[in-house]
N, C-alpha and C positions, 0 to 999 in steps of 0.2 A: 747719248750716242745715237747716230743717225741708223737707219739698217736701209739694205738692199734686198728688194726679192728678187730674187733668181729664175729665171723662164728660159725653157729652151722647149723646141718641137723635137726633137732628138728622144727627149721622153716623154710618156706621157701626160697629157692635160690633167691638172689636179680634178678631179670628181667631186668637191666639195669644197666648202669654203674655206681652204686653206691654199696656202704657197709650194711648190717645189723645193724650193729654199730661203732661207731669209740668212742673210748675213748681216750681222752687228760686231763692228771692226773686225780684227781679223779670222774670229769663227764666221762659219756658216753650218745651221741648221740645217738638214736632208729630210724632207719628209719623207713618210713610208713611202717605199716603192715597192709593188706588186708585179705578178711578169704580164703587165699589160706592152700588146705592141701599140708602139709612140703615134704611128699612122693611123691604124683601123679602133683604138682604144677597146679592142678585143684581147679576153687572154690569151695568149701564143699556145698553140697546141704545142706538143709533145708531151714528151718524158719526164719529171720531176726535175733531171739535169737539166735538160733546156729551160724549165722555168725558172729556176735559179742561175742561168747566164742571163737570161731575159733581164731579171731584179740587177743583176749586176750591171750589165748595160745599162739599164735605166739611171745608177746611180750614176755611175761613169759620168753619164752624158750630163746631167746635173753638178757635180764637182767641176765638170770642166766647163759648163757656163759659169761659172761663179769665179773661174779661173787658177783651176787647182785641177787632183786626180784624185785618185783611190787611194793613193800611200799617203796622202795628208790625213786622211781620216784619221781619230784619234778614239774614237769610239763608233761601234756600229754592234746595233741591235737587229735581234733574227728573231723571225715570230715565225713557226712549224705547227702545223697543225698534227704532224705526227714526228716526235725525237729519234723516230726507226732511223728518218734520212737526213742525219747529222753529220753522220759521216759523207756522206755527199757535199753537203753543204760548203763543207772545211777540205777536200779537193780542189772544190770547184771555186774557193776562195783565195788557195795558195797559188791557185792562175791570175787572180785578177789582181791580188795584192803581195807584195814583198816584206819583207822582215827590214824593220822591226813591226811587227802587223799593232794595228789598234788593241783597245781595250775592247772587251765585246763580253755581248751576252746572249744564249741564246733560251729561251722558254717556250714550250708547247701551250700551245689557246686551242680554244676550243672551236674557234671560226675565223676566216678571215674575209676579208673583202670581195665581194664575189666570188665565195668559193673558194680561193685559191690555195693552196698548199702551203706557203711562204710569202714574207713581207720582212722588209728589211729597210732601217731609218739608221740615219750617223749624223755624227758631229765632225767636224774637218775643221782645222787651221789652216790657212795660208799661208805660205813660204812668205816670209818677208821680204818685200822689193827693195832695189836697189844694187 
C-alpha cells in the first residue's frame, strides 16, 4: 500500500523527524499537535481555552490537507499535563466536532513538548469518493 504525507503551512512545521500526517489508503495518521502558532512556531499565549482551540486548529488544518475534516476522525488522543481541565477540553471539542464524535482517550503525562499543557494526535478515514 502506497502512503501520502500530508503538509500544509496552516499548521505547524513538524519539529522533528516526523510527518504531519501520513495517509495509507483511506486512513490518515495526525501527528501530535500542540498549540504551536502555524506562522511564528511559537506557543500561542493565552488561557488553557485558547491553547486547546490552537491544537484544534492545527488539526483541523491537517485533516483538511489530506482532504477530510474533524468529523472524519475516528479516534483522537488528548495528552494533559493536568486532568483539572478536562472539562474544558470536551467543551471546547463539542465546538469543533459533531455527534457521532470519535473514539478518544484522554491521559495525564507528566510533560509535554515545550512545556505546553495539551497535545492531541487522531486517526481519520476519508469519506469515500465518488
Amino acid at each position: 500500500m502506497s502512503r501520502r504525507i500530508i503538509r500544509t503551512d496552516r499548521a505547524p512545521a513538524a519539529i522533528g523527524p516526523y510527518s504531519q500526517a501520513v495517509q495509507a489508503g483511506d486512513t490518515v495518521y495526525l501527528s501530535g499537535q500542540i498549540p504551536l502558532d502555524p506562522v511564528s512556531g511559537e506557543v500561542v499565549d493565552g488561557d488553557f481555552e485558547t491553547r486547546v482551540r490552537r491544537v484544534f486548529d492545527n488539526l483541523l488544518a491537517v485533516a483538511e490537507a489530506a482532504g477530510g475534516n474533524l468529523d472524519d476522525l475516528v479516534k483522537l488522543n488528548i495528552f494533559l499535563t493536568d486532568l483539572g481541565h478536562f472539562q474544558t477540553v470536551n467543551r471546547v471539542m463539542a465546538e469543533y466536532l459533531s455527534e457521532p464524535y470519535p473514539a478518544r482517550a484522554a491521559v495525564q503525562v507528566a510533560a509535554l513538548p515545550k512545556g505546553v499543557p495539551v497535545e492531541m494526535d487522531g486517526v481519520m478515514v476519508l469519506p469515500a469518493s465518488g
